[in-house]
C-alpha positions as CSV (number, residue, x, y, z in Angstrom):
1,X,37.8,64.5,83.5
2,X,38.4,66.5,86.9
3,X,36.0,68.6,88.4
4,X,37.5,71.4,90.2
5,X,36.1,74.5,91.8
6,X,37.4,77.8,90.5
7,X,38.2,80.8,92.8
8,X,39.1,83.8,90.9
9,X,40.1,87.3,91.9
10,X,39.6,89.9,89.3
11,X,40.9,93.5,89.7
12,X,39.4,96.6,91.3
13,X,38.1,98.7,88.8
14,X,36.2,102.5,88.4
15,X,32.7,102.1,87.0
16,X,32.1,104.7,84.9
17,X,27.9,104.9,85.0
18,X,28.1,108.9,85.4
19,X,31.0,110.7,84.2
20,X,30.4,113.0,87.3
21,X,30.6,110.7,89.7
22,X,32.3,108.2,88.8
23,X,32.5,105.1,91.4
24,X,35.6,102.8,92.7
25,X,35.0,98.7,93.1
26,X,37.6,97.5,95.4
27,X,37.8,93.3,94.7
28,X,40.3,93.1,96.7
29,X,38.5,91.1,99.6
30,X,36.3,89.2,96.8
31,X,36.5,86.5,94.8
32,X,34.2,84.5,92.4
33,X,33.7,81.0,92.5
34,X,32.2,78.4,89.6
35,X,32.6,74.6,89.0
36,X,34.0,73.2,86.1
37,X,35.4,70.3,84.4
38,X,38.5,69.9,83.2
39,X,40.8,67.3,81.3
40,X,43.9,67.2,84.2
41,X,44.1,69.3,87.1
42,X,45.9,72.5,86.0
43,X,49.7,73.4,87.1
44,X,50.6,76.8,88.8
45,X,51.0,79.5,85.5
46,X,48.7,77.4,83.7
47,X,46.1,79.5,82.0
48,X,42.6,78.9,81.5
49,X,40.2,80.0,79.5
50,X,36.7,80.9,81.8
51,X,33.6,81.4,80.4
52,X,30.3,84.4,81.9
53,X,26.8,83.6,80.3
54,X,26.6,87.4,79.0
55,X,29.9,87.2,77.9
56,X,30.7,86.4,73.8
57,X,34.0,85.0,74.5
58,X,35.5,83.2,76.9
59,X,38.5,85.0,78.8
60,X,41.8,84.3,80.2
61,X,43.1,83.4,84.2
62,X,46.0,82.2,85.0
63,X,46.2,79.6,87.7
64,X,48.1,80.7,91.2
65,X,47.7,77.7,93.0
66,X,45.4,74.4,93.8
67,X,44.3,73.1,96.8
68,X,42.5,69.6,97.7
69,X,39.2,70.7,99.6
70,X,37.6,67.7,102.2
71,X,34.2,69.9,102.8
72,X,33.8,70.4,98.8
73,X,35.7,67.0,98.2
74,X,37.5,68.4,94.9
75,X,40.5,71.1,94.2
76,X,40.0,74.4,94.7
77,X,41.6,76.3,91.9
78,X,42.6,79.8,93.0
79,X,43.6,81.9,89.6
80,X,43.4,85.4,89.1
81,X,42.2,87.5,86.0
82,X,44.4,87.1,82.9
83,X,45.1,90.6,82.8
84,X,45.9,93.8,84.7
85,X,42.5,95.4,84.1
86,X,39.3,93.9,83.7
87,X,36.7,95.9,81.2
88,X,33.2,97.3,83.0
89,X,31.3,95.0,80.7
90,X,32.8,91.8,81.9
91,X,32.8,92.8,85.5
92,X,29.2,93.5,85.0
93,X,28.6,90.3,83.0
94,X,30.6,88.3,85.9
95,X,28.9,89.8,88.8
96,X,25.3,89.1,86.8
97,X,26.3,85.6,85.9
98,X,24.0,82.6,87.3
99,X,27.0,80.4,87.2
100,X,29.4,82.7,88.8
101,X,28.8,83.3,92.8
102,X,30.4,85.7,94.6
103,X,32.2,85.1,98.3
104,X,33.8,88.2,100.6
105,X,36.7,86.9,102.3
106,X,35.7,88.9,105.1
């Protein structure tokens, strides 16, 4: 087994809590970051299935590349989210997740 650290990039999104106002979530400069083990180290266009604690099922992210880190001594994993669009309920259920932490590349 591999342990490997996860940094994922989901897409912006519009959250839709009042119709009125309805309010834009650029995740452009963001990314989310988990450990995990793993069987092998995955290949560029691999795809992985990640998992949220508020989530019911595990969803999809395809791996973009993989780095060797000395300060976290393990791979960094960068993937991004399976699909074009991610629904309010995960983003909410990622953001809220204890095993999910957020960083701003900024």
């Amino acid at each position: 087994m591999a342990r490997i650290l996860i940094n994922l990039r989901i897409p912006s999104l519009t959250l839709k809590q009042d119709i009125d106002s309805p309010r834009r979530v650029d995740n452009s400069m963001l990314r989310f970051l988990k450990t995990i083990e793993v069987p092998a180290l995955p290949k560029v266009g691999d795809t992985l299935s990640l998992t949220a604690d508020a989530l019911p099922l595990p969803f999809p992210c395809t791996v973009r590349r993989s780095d060797w880190d000395d300060r976290e001594n393990m791979f960094v994993v960068s993937c991004a989210y399976g699909k074009s669009s991610i629904p309010e309920a995960d983003y909410r259920a990622l953001v809220g997740s204890p095993d999910w932490a957020s960083k701003s590349l900024l």
